[in-house]
N, CA, C and O atoms as CSV, one atom per row, in Angstrom:
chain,resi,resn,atom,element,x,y,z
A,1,UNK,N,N,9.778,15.568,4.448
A,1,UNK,CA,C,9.019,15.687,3.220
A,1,UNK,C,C,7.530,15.591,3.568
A,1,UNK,O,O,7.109,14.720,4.330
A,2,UNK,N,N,6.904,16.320,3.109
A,2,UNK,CA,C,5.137,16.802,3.149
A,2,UNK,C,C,4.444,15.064,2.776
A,2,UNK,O,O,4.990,14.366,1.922
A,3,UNK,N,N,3.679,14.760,3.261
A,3,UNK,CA,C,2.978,13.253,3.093
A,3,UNK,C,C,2.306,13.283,1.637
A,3,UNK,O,O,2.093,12.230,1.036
A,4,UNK,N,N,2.079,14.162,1.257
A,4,UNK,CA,C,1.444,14.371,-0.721
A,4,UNK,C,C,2.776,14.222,-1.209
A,4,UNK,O,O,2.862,13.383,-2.105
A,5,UNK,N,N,3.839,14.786,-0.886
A,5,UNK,CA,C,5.441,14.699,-1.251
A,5,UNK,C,C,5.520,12.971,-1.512
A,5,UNK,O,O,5.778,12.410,-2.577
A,6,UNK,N,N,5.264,12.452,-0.421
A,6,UNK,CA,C,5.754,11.037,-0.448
A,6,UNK,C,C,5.196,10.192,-1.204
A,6,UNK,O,O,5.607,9.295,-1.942
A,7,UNK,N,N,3.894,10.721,-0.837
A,7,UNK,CA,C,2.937,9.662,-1.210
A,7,UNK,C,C,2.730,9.919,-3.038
A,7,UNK,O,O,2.155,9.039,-3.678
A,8,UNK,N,N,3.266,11.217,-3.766
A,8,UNK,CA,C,3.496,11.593,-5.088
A,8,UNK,C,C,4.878,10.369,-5.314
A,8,UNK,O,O,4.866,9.424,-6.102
A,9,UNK,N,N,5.955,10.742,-4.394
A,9,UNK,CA,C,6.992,9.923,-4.884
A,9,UNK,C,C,6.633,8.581,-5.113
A,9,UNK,O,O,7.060,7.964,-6.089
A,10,UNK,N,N,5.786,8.031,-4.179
A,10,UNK,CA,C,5.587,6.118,-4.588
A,10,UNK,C,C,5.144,5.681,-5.338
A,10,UNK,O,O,5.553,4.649,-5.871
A,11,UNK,N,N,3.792,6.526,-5.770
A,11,UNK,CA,C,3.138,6.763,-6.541
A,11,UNK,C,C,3.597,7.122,-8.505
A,11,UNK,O,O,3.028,6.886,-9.571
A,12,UNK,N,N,4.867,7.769,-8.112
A,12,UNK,CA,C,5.666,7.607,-9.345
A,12,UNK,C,C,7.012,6.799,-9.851
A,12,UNK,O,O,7.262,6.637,-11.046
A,13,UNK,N,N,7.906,6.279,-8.700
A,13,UNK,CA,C,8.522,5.792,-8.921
A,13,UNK,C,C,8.344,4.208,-8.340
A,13,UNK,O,O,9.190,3.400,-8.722
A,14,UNK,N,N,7.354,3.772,-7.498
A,14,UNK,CA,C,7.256,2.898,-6.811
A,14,UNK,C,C,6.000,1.567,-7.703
A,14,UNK,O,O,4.963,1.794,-8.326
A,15,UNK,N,N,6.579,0.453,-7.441
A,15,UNK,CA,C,5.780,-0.348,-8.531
A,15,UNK,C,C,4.425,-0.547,-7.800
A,15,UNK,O,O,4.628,-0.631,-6.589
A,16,UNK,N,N,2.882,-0.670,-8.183
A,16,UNK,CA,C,1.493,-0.731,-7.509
A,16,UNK,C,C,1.818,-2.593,-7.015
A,16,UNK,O,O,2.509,-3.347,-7.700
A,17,UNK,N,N,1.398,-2.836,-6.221
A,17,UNK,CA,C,1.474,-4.329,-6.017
A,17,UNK,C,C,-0.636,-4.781,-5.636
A,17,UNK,O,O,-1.366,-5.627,-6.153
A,18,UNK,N,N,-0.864,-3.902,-4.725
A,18,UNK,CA,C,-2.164,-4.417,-4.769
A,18,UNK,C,C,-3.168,-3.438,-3.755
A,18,UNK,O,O,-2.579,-2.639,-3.028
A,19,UNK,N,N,-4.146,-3.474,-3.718
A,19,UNK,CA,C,-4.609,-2.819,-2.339
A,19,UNK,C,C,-5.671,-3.351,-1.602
A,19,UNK,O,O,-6.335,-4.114,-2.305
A,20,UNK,N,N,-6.047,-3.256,-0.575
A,20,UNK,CA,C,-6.800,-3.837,0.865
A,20,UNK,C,C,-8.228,-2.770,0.786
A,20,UNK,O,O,-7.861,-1.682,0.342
A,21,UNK,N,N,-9.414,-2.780,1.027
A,21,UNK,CA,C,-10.544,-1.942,1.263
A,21,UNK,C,C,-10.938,-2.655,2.851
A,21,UNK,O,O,-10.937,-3.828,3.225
A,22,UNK,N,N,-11.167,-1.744,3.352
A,22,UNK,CA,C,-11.816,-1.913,4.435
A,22,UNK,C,C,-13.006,-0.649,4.244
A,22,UNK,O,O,-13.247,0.098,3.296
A,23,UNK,N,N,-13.703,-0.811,5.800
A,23,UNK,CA,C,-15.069,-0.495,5.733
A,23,UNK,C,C,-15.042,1.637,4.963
A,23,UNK,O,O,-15.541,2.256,4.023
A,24,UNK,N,N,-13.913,1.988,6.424
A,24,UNK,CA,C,-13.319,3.392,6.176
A,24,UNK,C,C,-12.288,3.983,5.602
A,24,UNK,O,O,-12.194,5.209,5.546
A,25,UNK,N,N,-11.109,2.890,4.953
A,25,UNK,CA,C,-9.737,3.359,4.571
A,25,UNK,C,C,-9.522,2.028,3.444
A,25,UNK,O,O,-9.917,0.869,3.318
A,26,UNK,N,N,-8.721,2.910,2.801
A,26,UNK,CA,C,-7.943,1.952,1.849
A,26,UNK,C,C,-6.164,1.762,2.080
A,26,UNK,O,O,-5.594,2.360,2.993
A,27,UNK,N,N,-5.411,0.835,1.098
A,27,UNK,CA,C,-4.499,0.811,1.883
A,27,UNK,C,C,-3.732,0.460,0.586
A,27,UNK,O,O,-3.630,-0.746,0.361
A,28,UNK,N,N,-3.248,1.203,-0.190
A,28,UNK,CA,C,-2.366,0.767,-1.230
A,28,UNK,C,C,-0.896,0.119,-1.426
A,28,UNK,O,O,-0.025,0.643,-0.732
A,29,UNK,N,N,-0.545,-0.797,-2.153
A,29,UNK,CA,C,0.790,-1.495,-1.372
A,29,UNK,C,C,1.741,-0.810,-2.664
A,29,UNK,O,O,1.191,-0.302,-3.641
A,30,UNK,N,N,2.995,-0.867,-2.540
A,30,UNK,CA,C,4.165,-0.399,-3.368
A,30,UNK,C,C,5.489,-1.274,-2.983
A,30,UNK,O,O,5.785,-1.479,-1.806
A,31,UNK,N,N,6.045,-1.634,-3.770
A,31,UNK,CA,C,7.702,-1.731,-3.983
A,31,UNK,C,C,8.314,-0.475,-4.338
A,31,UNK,O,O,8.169,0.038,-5.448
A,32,UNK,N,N,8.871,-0.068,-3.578
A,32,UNK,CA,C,9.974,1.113,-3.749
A,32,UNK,C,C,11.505,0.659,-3.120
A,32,UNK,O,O,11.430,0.314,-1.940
A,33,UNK,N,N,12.652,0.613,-3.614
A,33,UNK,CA,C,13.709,1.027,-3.478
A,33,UNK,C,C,14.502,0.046,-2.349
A,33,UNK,O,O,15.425,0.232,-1.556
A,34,UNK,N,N,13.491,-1.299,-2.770
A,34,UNK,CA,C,13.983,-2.132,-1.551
A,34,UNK,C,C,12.925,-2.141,-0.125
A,34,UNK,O,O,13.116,-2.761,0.921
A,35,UNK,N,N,11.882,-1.326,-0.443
A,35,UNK,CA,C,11.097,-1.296,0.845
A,35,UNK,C,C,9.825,-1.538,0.517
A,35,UNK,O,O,9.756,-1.325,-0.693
A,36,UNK,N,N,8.714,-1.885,0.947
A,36,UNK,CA,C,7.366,-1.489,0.688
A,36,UNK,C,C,6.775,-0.610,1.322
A,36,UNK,O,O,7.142,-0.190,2.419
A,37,UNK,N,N,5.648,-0.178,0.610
A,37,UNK,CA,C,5.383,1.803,1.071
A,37,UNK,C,C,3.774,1.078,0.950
A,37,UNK,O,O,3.252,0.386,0.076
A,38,UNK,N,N,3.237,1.662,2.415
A,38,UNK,CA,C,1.756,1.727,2.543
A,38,UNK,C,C,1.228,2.728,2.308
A,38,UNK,O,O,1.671,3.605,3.050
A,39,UNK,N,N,0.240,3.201,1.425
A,39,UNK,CA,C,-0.428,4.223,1.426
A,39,UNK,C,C,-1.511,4.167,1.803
A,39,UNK,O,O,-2.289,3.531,1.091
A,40,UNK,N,N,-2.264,5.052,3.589
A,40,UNK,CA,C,-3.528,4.834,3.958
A,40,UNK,C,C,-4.234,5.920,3.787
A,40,UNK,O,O,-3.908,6.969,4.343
A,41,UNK,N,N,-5.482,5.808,2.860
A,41,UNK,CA,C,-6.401,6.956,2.459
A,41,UNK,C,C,-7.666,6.693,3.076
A,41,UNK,O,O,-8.310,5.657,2.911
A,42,UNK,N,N,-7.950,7.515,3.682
A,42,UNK,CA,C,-9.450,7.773,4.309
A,42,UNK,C,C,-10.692,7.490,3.255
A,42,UNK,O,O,-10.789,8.236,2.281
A,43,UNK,N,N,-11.252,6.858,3.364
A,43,UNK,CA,C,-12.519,6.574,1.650
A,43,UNK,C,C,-13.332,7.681,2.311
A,43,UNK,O,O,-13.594,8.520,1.449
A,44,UNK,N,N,-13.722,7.942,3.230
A,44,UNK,CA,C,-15.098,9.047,3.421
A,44,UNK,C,C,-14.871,10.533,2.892
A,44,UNK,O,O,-15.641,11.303,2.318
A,45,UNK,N,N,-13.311,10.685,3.357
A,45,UNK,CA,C,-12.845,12.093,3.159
A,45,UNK,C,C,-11.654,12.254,1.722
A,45,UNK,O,O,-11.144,13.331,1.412
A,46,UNK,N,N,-11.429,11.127,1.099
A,46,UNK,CA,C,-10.528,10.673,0.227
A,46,UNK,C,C,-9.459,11.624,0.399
A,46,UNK,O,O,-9.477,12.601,-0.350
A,47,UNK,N,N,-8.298,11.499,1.458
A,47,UNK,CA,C,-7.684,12.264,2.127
A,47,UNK,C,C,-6.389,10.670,2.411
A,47,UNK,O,O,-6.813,9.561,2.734
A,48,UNK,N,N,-5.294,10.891,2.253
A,48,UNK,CA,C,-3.774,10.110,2.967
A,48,UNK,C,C,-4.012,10.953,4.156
A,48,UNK,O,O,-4.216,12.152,4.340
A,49,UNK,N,N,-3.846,9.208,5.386
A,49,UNK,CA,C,-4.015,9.417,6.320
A,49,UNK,C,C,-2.666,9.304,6.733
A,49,UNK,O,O,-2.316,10.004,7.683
A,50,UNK,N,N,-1.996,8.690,6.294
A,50,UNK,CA,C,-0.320,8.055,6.698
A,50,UNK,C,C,0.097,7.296,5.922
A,50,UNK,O,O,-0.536,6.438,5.307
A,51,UNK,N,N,1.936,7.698,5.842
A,51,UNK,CA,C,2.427,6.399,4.837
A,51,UNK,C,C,3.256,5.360,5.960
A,51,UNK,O,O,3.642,5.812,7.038
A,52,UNK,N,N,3.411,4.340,5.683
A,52,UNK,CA,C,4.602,3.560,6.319
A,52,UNK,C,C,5.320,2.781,5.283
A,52,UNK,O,O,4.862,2.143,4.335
A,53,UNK,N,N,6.834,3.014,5.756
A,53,UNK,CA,C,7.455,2.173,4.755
A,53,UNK,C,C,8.552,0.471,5.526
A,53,UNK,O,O,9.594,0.569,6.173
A,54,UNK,N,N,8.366,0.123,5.427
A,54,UNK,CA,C,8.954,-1.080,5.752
A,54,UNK,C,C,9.788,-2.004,5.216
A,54,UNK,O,O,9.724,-2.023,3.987
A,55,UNK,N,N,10.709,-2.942,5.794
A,55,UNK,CA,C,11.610,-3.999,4.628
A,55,UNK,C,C,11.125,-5.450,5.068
A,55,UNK,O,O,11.117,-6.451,4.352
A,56,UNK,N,N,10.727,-5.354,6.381
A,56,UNK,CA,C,10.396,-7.070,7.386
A,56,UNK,C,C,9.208,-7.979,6.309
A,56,UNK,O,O,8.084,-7.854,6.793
A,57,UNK,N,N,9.198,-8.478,5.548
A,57,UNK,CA,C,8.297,-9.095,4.473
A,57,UNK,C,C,7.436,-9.894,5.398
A,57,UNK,O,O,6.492,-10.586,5.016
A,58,UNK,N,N,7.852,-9.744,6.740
A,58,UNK,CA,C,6.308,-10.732,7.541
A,58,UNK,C,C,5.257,-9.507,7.998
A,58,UNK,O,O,4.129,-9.666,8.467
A,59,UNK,N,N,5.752,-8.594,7.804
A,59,UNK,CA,C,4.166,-7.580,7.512
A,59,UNK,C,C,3.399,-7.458,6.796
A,59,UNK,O,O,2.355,-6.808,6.850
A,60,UNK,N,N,4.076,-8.441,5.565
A,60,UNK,CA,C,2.869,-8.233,4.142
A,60,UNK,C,C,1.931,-9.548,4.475
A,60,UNK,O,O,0.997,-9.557,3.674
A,61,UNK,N,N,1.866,-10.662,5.389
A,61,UNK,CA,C,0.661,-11.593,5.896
A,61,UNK,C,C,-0.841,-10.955,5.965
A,61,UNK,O,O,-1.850,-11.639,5.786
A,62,UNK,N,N,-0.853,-10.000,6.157
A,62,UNK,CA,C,-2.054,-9.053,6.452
A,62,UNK,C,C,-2.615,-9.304,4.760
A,62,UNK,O,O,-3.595,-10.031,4.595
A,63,UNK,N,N,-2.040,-8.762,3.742
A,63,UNK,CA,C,-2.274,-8.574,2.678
A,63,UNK,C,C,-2.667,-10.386,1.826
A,63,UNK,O,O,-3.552,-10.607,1.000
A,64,UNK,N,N,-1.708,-11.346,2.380
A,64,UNK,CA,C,-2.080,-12.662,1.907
A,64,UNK,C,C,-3.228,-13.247,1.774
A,64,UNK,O,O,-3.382,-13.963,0.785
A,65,UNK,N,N,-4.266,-13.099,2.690
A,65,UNK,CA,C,-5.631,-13.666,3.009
A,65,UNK,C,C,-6.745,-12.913,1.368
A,65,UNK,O,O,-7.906,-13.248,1.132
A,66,UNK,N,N,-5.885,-11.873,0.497
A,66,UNK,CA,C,-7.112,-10.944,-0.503
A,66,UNK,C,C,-6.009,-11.647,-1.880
A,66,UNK,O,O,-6.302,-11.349,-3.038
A,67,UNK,N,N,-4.725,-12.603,-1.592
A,67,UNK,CA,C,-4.508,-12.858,-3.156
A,67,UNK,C,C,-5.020,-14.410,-3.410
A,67,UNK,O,O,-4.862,-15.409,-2.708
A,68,UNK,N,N,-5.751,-14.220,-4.792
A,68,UNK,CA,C,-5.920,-15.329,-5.121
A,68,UNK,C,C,-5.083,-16.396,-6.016
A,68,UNK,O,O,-4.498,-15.774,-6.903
A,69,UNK,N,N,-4.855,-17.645,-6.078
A,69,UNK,CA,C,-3.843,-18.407,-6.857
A,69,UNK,C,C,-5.147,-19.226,-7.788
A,69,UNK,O,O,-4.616,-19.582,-8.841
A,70,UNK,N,N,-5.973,-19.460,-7.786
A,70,UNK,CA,C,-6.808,-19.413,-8.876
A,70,UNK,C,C,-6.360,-19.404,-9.849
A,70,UNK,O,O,-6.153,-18.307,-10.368
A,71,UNK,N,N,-6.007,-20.596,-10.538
A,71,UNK,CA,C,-5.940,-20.723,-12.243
A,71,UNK,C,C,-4.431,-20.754,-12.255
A,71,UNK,O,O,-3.918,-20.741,-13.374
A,72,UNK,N,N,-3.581,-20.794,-11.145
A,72,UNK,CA,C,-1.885,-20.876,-11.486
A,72,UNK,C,C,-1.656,-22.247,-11.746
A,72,UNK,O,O,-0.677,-22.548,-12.429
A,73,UNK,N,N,-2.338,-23.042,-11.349
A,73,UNK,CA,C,-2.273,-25.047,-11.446
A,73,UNK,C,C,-2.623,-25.407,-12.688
A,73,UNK,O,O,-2.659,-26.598,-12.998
């Protein structure tokens, strides 16, 4: 499947959870279907650079350090 293919599918059936900015790329997170789906877009060229999809939940640590718990206490 074409990477606009995929990245349409997560994008519609897949729930948004949060996303990461860095200096050149963004990095959108998804729940889909039992997996989480990365979506990496180029910010200069606003272009998907690659998706990855994964199930290992110790890859989402990367993402821990940008949520805040602020105001859950």
């Amino acid at each position: 499947m074409p990477i606009d293919a995929r990245a349409q599918y997560a994008w519609i059936n897949g729930k948004f959870l949060m996303n990461r900015e860095g200096r050149w790329t963004k990095t959108n997170l998804y729940a889909l279907n039992g997996f989480f789906v990365e979506i990496w877009i180029d910010r200069g060229r606003n272009s998907i650079t690659h998706i990855t999809a994964f199930d290992d939940i110790g890859k989402l640590d990367s993402y821990l350090e940008d949520i805040s718990l602020k105001g859950l206490s």
